[in-house]
Backbone as XML, in Angstrom:
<?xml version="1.0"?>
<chain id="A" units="angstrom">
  <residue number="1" name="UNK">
    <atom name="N" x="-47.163" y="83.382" z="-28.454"/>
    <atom name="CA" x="-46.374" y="83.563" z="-29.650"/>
    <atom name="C" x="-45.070" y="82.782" z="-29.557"/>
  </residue>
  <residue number="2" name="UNK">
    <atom name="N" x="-45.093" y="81.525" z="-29.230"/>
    <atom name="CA" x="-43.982" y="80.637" z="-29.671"/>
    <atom name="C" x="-43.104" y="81.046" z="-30.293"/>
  </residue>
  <residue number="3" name="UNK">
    <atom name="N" x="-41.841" y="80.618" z="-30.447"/>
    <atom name="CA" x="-40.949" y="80.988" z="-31.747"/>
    <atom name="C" x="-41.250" y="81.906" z="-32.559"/>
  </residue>
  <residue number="4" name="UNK">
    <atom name="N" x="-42.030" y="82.880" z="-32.231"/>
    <atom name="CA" x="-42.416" y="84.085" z="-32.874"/>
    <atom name="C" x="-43.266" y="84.006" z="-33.962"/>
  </residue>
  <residue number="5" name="UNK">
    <atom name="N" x="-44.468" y="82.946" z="-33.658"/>
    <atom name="CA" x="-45.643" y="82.879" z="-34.907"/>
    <atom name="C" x="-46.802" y="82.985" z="-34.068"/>
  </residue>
  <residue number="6" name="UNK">
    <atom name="N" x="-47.752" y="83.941" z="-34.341"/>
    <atom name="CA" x="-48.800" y="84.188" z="-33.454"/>
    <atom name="C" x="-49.524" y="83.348" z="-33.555"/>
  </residue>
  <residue number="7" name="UNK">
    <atom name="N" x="-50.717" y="82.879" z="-32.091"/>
    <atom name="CA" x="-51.255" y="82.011" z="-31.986"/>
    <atom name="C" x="-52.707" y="81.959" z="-33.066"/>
  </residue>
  <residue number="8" name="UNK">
    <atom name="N" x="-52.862" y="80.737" z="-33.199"/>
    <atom name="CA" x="-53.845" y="80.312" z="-34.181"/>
    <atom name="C" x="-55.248" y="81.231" z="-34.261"/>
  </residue>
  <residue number="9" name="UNK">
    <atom name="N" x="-55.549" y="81.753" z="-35.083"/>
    <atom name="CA" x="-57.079" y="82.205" z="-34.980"/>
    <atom name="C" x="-57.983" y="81.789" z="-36.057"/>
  </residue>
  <residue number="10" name="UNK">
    <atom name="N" x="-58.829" y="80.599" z="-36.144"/>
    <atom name="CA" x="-59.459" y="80.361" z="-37.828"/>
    <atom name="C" x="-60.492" y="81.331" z="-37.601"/>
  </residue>
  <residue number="11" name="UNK">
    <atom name="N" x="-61.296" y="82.131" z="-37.294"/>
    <atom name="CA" x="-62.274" y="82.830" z="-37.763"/>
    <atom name="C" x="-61.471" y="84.220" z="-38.397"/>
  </residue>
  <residue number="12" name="UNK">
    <atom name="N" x="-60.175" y="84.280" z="-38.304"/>
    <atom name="CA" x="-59.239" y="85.186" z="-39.287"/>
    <atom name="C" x="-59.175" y="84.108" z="-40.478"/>
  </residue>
  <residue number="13" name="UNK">
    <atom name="N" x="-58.210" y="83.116" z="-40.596"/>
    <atom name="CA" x="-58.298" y="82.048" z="-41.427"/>
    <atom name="C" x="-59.295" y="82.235" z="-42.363"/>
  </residue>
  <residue number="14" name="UNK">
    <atom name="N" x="-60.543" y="81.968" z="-41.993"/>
    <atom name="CA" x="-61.594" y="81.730" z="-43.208"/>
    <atom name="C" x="-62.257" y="83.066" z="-43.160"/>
  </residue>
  <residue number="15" name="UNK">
    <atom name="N" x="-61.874" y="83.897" z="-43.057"/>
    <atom name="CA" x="-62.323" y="84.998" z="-43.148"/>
    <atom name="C" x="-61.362" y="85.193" z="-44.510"/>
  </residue>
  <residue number="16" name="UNK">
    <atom name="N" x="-60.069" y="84.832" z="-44.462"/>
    <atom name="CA" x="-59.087" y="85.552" z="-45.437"/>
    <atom name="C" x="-59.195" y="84.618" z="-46.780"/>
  </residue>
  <residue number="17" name="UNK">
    <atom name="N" x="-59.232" y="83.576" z="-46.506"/>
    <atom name="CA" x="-59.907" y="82.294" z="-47.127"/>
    <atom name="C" x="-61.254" y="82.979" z="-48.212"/>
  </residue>
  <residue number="18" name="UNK">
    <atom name="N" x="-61.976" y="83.452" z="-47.368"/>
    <atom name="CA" x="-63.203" y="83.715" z="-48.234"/>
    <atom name="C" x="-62.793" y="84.961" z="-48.846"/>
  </residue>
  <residue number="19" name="UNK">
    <atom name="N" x="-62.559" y="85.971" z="-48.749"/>
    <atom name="CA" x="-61.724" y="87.101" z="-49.589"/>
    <atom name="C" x="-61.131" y="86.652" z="-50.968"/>
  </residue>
  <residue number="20" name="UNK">
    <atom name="N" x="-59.965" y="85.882" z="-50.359"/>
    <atom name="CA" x="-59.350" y="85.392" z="-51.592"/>
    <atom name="C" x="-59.881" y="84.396" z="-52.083"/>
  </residue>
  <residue number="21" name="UNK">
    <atom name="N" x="-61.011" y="84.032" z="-52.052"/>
    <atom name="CA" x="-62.036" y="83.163" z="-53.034"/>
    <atom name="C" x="-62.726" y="84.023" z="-53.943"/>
  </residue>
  <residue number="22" name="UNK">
    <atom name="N" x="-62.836" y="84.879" z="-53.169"/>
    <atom name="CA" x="-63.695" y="85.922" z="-53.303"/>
    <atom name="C" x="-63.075" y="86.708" z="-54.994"/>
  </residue>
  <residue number="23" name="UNK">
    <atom name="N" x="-61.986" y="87.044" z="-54.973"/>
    <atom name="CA" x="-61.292" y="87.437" z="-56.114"/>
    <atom name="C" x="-61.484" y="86.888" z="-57.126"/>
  </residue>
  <residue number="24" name="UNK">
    <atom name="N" x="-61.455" y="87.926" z="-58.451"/>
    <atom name="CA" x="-61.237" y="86.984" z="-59.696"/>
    <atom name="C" x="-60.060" y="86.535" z="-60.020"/>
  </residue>
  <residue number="25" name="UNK">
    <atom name="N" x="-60.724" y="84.831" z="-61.027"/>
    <atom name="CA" x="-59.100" y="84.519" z="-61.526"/>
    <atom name="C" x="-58.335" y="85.580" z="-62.029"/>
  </residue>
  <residue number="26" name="UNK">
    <atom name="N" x="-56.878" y="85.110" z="-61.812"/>
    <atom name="CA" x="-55.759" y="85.845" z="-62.653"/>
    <atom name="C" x="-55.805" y="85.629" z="-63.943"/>
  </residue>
  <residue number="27" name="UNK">
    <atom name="N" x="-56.073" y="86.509" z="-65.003"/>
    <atom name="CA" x="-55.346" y="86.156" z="-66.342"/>
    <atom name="C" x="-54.634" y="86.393" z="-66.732"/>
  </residue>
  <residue number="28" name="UNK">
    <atom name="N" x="-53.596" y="86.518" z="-66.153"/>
    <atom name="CA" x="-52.142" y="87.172" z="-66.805"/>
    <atom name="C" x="-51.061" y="87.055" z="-65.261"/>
  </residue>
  <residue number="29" name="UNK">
    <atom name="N" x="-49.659" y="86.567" z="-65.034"/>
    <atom name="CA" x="-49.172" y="86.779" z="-64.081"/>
    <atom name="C" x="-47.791" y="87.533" z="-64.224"/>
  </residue>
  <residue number="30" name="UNK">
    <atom name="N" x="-46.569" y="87.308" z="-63.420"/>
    <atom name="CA" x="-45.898" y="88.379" z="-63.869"/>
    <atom name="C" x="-45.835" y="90.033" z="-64.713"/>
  </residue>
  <residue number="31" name="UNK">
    <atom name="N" x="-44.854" y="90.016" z="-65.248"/>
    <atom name="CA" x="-44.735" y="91.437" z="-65.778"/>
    <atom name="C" x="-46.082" y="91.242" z="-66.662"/>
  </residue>
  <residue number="32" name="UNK">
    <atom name="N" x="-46.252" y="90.031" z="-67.158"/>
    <atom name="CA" x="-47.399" y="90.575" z="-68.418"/>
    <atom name="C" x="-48.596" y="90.633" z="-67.121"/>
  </residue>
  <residue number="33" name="UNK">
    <atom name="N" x="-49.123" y="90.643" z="-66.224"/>
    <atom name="CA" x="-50.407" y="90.551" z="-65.509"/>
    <atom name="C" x="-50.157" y="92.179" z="-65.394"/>
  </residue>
  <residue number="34" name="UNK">
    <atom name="N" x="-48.574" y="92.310" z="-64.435"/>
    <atom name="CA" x="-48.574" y="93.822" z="-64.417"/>
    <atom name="C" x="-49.090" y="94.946" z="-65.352"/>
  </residue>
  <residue number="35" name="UNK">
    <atom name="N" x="-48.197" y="94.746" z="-66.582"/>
    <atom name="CA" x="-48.621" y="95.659" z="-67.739"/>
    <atom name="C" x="-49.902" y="95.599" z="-67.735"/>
  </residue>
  <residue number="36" name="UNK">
    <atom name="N" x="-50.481" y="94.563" z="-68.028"/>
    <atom name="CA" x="-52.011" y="94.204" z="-68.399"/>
    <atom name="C" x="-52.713" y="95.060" z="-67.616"/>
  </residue>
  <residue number="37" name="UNK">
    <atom name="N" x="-52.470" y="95.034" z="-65.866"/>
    <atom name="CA" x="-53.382" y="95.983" z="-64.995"/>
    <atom name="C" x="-53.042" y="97.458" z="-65.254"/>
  </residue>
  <residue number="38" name="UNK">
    <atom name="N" x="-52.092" y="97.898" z="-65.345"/>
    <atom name="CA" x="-51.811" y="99.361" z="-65.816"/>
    <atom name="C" x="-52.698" y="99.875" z="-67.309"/>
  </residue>
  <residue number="39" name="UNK">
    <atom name="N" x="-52.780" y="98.921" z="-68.386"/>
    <atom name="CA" x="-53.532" y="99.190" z="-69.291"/>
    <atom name="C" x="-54.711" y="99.224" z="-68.998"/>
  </residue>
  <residue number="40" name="UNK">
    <atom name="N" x="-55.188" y="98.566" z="-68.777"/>
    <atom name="CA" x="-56.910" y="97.679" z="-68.419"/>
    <atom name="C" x="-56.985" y="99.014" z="-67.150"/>
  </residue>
  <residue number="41" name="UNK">
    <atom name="N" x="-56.450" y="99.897" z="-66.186"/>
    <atom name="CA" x="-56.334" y="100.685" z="-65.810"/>
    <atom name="C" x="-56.818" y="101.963" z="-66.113"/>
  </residue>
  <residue number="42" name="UNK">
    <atom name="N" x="-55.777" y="102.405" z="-67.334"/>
    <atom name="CA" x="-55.914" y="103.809" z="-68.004"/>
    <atom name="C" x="-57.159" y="103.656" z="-68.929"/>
  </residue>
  <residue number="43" name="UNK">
    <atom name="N" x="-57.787" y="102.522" z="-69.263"/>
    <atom name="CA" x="-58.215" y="102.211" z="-70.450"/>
    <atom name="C" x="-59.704" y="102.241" z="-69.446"/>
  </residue>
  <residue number="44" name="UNK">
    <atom name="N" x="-59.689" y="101.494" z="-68.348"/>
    <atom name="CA" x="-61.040" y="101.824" z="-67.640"/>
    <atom name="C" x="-60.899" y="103.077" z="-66.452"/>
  </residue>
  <residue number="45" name="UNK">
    <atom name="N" x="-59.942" y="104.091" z="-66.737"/>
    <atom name="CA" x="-60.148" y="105.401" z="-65.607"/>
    <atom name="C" x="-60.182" y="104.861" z="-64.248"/>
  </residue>
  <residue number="46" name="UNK">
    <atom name="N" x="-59.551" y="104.042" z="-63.833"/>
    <atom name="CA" x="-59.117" y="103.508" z="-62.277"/>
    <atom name="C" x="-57.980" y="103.162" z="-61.214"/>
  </residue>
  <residue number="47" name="UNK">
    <atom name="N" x="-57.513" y="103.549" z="-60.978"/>
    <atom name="CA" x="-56.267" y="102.841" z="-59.983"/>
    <atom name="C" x="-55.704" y="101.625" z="-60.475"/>
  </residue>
  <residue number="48" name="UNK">
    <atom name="N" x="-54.294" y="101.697" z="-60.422"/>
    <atom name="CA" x="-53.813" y="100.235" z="-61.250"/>
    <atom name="C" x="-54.151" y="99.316" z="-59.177"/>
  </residue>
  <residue number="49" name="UNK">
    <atom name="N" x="-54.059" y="97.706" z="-59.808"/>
    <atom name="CA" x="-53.678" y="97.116" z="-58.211"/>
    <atom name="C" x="-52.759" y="97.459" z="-57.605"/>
  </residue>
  <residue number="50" name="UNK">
    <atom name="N" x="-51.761" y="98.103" z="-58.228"/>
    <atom name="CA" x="-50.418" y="98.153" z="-57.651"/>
    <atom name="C" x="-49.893" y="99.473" z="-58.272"/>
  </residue>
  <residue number="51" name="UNK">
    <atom name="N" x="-49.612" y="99.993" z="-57.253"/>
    <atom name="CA" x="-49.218" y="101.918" z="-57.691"/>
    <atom name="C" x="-47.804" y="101.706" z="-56.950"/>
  </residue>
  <residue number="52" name="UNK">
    <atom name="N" x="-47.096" y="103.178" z="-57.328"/>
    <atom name="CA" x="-45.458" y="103.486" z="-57.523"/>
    <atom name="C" x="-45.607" y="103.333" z="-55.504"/>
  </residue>
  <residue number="53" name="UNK">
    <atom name="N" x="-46.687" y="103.478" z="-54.828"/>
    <atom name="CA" x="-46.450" y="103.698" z="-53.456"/>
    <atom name="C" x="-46.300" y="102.141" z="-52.895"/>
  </residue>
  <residue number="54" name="UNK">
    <atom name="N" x="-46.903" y="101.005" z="-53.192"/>
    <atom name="CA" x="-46.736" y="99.629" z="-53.059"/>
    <atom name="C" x="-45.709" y="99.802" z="-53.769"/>
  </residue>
  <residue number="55" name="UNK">
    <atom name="N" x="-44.875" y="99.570" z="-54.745"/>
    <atom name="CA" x="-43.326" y="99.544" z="-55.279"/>
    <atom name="C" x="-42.564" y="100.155" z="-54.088"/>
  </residue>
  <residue number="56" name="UNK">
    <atom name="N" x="-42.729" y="101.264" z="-54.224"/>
    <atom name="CA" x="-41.307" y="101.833" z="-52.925"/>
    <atom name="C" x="-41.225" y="101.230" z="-52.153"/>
  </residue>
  <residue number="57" name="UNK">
    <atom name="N" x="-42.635" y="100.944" z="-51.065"/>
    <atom name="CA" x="-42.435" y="100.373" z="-50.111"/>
    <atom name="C" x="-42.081" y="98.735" z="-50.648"/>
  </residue>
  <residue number="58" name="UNK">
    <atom name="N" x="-42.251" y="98.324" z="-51.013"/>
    <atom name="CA" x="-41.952" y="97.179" z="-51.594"/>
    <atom name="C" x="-40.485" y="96.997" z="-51.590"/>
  </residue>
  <residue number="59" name="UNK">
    <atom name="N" x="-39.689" y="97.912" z="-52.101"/>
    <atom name="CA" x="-38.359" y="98.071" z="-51.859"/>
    <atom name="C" x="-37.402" y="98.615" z="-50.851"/>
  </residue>
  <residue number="60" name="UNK">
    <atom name="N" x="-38.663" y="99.536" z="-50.194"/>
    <atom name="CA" x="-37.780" y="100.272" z="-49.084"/>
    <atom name="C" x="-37.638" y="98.583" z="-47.952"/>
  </residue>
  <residue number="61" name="UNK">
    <atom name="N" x="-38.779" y="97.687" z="-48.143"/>
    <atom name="CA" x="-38.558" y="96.402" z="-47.429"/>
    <atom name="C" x="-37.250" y="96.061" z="-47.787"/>
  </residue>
  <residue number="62" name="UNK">
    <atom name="N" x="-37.007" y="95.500" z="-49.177"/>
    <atom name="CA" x="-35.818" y="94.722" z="-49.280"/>
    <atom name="C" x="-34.415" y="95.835" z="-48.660"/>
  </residue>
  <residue number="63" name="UNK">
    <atom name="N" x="-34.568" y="96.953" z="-48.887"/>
    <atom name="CA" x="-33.227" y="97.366" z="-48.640"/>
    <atom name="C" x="-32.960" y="97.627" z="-46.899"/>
  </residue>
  <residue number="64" name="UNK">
    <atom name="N" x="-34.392" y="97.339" z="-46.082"/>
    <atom name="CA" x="-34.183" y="97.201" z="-44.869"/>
    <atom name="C" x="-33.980" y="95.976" z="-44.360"/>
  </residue>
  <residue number="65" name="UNK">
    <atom name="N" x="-34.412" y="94.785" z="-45.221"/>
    <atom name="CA" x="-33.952" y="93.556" z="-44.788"/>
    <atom name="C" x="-32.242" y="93.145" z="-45.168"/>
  </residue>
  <residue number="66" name="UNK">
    <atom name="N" x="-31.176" y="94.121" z="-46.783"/>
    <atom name="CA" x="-30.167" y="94.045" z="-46.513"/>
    <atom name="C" x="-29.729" y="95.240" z="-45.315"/>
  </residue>
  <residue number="67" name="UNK">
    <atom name="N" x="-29.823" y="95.905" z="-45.300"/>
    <atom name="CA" x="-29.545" y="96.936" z="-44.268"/>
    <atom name="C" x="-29.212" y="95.650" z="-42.604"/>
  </residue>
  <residue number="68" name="UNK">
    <atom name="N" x="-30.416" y="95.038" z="-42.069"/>
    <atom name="CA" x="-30.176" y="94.403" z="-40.897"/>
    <atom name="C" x="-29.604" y="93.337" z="-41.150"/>
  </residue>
  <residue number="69" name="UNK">
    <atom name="N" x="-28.815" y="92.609" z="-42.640"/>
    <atom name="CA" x="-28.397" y="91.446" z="-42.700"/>
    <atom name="C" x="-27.241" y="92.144" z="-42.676"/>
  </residue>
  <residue number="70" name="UNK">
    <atom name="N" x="-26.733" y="93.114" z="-43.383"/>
    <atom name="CA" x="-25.339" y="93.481" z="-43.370"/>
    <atom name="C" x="-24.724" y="94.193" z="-42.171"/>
  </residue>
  <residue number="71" name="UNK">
    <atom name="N" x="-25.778" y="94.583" z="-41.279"/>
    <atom name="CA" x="-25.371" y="95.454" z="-40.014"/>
    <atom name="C" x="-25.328" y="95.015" z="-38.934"/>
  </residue>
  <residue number="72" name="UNK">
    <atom name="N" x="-26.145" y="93.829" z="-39.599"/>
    <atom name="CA" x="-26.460" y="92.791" z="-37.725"/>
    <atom name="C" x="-27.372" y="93.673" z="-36.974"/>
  </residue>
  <residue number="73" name="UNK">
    <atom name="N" x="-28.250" y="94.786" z="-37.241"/>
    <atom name="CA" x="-28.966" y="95.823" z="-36.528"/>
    <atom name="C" x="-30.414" y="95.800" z="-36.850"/>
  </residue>
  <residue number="74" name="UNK">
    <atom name="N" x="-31.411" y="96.154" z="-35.788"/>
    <atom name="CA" x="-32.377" y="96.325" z="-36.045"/>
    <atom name="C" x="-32.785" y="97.249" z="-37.294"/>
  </residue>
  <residue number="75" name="UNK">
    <atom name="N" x="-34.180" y="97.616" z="-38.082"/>
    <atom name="CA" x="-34.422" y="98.530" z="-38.469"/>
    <atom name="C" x="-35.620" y="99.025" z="-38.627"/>
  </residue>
  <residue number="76" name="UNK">
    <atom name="N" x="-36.420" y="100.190" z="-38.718"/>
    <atom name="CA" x="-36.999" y="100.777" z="-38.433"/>
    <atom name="C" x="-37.576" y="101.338" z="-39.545"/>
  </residue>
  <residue number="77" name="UNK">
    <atom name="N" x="-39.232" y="100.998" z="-39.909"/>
    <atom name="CA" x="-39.684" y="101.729" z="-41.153"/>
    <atom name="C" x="-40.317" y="102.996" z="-40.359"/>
  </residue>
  <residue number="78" name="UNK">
    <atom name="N" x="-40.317" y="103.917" z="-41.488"/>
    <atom name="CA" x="-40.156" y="104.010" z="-43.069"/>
    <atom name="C" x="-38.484" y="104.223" z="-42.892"/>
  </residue>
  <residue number="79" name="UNK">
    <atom name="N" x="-37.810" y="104.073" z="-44.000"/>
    <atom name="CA" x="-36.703" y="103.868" z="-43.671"/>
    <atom name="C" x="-36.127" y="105.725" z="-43.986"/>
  </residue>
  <residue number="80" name="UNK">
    <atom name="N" x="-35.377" y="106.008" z="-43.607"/>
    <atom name="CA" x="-34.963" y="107.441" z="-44.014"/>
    <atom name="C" x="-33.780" y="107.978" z="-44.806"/>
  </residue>
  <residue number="81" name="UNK">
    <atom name="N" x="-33.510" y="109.125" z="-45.375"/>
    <atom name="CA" x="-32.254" y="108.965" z="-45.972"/>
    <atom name="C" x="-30.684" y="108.717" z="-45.139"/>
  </residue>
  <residue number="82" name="UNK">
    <atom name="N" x="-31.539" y="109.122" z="-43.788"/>
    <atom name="CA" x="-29.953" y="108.947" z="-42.912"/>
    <atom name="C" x="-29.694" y="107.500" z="-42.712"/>
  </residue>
  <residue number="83" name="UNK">
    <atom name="N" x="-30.784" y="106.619" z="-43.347"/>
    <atom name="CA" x="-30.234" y="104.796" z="-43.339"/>
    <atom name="C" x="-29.156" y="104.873" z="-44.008"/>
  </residue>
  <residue number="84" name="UNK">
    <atom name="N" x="-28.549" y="103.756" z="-43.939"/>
    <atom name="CA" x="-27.192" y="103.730" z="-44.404"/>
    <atom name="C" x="-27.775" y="103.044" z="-46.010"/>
  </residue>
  <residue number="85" name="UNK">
    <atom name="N" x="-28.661" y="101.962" z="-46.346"/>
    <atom name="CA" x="-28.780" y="101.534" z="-47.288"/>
    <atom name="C" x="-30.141" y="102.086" z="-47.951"/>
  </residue>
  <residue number="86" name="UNK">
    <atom name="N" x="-30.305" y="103.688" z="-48.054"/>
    <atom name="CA" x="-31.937" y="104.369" z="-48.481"/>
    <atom name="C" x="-31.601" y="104.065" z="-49.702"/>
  </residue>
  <residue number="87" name="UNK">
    <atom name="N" x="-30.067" y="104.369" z="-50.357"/>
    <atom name="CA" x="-30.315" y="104.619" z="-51.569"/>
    <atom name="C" x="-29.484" y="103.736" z="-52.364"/>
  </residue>
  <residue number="88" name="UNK">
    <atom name="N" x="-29.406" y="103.224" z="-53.500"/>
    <atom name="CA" x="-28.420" y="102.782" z="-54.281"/>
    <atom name="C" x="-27.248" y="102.099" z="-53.849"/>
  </residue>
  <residue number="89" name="UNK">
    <atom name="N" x="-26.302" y="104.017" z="-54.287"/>
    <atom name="CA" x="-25.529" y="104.313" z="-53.710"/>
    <atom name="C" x="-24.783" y="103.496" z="-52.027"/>
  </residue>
  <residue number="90" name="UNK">
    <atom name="N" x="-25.875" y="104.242" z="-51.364"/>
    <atom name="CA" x="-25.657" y="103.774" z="-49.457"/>
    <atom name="C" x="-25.036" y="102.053" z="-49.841"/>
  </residue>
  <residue number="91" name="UNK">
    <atom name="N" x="-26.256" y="101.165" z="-50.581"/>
    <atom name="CA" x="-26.192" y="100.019" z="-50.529"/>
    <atom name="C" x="-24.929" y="99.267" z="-50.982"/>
  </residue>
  <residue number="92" name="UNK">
    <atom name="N" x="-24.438" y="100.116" z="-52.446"/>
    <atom name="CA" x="-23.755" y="99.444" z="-53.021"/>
    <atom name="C" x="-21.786" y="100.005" z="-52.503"/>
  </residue>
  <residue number="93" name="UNK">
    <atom name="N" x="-22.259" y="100.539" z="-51.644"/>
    <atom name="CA" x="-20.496" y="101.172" z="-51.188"/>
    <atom name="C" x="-20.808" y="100.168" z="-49.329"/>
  </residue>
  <residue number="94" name="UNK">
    <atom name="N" x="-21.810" y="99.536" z="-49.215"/>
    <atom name="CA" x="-21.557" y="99.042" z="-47.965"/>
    <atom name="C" x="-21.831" y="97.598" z="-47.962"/>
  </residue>
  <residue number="95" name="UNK">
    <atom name="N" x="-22.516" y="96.756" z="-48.953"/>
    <atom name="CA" x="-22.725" y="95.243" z="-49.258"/>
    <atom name="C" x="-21.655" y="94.733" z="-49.246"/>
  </residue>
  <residue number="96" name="UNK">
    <atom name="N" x="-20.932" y="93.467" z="-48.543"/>
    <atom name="CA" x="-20.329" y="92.422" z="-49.096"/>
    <atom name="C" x="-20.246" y="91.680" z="-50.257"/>
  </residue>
  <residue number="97" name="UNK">
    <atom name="N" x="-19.194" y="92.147" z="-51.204"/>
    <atom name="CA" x="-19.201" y="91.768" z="-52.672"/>
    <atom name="C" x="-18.457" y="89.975" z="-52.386"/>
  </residue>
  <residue number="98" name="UNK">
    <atom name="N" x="-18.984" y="89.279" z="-52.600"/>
    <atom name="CA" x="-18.688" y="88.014" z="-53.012"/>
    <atom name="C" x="-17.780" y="87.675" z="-54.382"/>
  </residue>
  <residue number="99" name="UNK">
    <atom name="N" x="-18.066" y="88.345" z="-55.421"/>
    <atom name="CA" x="-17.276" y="87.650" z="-56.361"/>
    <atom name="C" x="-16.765" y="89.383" z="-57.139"/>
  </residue>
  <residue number="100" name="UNK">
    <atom name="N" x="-15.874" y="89.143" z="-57.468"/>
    <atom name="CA" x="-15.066" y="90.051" z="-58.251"/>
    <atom name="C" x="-14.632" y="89.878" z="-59.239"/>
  </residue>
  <residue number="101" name="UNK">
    <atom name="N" x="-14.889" y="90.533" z="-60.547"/>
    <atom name="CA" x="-14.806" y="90.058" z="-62.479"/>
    <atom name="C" x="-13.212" y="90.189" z="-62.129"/>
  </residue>
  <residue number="102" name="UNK">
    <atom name="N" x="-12.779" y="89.348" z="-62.715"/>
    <atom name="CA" x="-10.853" y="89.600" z="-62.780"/>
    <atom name="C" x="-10.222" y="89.381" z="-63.982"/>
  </residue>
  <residue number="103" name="UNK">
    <atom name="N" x="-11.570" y="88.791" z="-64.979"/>
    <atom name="CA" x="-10.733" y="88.581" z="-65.903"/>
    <atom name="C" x="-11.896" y="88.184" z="-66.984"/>
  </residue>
  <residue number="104" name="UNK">
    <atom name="N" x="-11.533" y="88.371" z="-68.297"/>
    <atom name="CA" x="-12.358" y="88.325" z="-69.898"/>
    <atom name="C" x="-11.907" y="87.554" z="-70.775"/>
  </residue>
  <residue number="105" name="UNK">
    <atom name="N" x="-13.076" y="86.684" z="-71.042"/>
    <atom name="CA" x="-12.682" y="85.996" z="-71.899"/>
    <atom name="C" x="-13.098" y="86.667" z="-73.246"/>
  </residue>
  <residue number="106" name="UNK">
    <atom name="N" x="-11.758" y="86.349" z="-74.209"/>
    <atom name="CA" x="-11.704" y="86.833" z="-75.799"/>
    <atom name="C" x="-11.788" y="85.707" z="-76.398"/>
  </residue>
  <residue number="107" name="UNK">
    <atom name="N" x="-12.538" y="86.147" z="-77.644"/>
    <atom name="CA" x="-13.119" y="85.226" z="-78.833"/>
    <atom name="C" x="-14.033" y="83.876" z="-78.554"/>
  </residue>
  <residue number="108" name="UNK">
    <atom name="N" x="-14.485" y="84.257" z="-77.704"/>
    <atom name="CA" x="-15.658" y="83.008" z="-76.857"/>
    <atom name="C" x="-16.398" y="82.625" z="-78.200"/>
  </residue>
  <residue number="109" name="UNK">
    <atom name="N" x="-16.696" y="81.670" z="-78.411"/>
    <atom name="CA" x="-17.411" y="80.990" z="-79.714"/>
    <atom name="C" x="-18.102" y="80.038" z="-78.514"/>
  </residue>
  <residue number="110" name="UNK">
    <atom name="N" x="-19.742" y="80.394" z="-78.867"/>
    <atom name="CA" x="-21.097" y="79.745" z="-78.694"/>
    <atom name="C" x="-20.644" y="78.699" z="-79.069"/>
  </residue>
  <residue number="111" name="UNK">
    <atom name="N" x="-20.253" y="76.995" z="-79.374"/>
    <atom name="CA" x="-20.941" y="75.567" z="-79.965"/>
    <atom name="C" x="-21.482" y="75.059" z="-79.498"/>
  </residue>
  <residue number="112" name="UNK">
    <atom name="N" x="-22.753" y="75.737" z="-78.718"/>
    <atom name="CA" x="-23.741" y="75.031" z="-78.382"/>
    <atom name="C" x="-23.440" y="73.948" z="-76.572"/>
  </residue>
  <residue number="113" name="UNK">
    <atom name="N" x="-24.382" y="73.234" z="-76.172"/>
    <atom name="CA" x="-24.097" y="72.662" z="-74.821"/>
    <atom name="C" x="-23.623" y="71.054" z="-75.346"/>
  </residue>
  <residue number="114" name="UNK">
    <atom name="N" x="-22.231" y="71.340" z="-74.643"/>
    <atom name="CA" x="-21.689" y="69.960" z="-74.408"/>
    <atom name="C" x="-22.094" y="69.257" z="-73.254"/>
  </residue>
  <residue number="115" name="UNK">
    <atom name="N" x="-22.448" y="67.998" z="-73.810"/>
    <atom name="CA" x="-22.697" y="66.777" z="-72.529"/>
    <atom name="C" x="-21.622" y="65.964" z="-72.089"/>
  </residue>
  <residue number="116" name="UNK">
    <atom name="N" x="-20.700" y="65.835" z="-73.556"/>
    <atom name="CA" x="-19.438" y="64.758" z="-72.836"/>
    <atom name="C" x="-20.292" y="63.683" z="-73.503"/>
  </residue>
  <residue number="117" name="UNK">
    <atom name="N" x="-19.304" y="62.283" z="-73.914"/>
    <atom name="CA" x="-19.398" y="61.470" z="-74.432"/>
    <atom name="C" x="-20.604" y="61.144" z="-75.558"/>
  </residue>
  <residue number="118" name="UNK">
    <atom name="N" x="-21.124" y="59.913" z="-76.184"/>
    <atom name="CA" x="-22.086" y="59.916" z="-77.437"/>
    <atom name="C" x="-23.414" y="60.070" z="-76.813"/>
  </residue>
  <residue number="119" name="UNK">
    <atom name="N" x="-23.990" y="60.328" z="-77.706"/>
    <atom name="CA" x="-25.687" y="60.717" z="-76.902"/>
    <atom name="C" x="-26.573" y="59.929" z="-78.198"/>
  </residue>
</chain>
């Protein structure tokens, strides 16, 4: 495991290869693929691809990957409420804020995108 990428195996390779051949096309991606599977779901009595338990964890990832960027610390799934970043809250009273609103602009008028000189 070199630089921390495990060593080569193609009979995993085309094994995963043939799976995901194996699938049907997508017709729909993003939010509309999402919606689409939740309907096409209730509408055929089945499991969406993606349930509220893939979401959490889905997120409990990102808030453990800011959790070890902001702590410099390992971390440890499932993550718990005694993490410092489980919730919201935890995250947003301990992130490094980069930019700070200081000030509003009044009577902003849209004219559209300037390029500068004749076009």
């Amino acid at each position: 495991m070199a630089n921390g990428y495990p060593e080569s195996d193609e009979e995993k390779r085309l094994s995963l290869e043939s799976t995901y051949s194996a699938l049907p096309e997508v017709q729909c991606s993003g939010h509309t693929g999402q919606i689409e599977d939740i309907l096409s779901a209730i509408e055929g009595g089945r499991a969406p691809l993606i349930d509220g338990a893939d979401g959490r964890r889905a997120i409990e990832f990102i808030m453990g990957v800011y959790q070890s960027a902001f702590t410099g610390s390992s971390v440890t799934f499932p993550l718990t409420e005694k993490d410092a970043f489980y919730t919201k809250e935890g995250l947003m009273k301990r992130v490094v804020k980069f930019y700070r609103k200081s000030a509003t602009i009044q009577g902003y008028k849209d004219t559209g995108i300037s390029v500068g000189g004749t076009l």
